[in-house]
C-alpha positions as CSV (number, residue, x, y, z in Angstrom):
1,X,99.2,139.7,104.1
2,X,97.8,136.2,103.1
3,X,99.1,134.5,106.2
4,X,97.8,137.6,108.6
5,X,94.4,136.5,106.6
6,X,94.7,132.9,107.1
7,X,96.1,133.5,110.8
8,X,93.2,135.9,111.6
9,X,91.0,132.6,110.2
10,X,92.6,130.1,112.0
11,X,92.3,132.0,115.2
12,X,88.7,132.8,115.0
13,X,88.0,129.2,114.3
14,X,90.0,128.7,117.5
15,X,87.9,130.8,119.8
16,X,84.7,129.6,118.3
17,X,85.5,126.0,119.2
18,X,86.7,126.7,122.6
19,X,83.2,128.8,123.5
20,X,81.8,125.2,122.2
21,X,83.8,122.9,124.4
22,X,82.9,125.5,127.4
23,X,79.2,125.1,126.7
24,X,80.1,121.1,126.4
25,X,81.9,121.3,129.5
26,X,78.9,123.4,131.5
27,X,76.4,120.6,130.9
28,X,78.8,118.0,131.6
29,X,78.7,119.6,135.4
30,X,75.3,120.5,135.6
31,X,74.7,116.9,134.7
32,X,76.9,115.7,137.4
33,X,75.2,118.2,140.1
């Protein structure tokens, strides 16, 4: 149960930085266009 916990963490911490490194990436092109 602890490591479905930590897992369920991990994973959340995951999708948060990816929605960061899309909003990164989306002014990196708007800056290039």
């Amino acid at each position: 149960m602890t490591g479905a916990f930590i897992f369920k963490e991990r994973r959340e911490e995951v999708v948060e930085s990816h929605k960061r490194g899309s909003e990164q990436s989306q002014r990196f092109y708007e800056m290039l266009s």
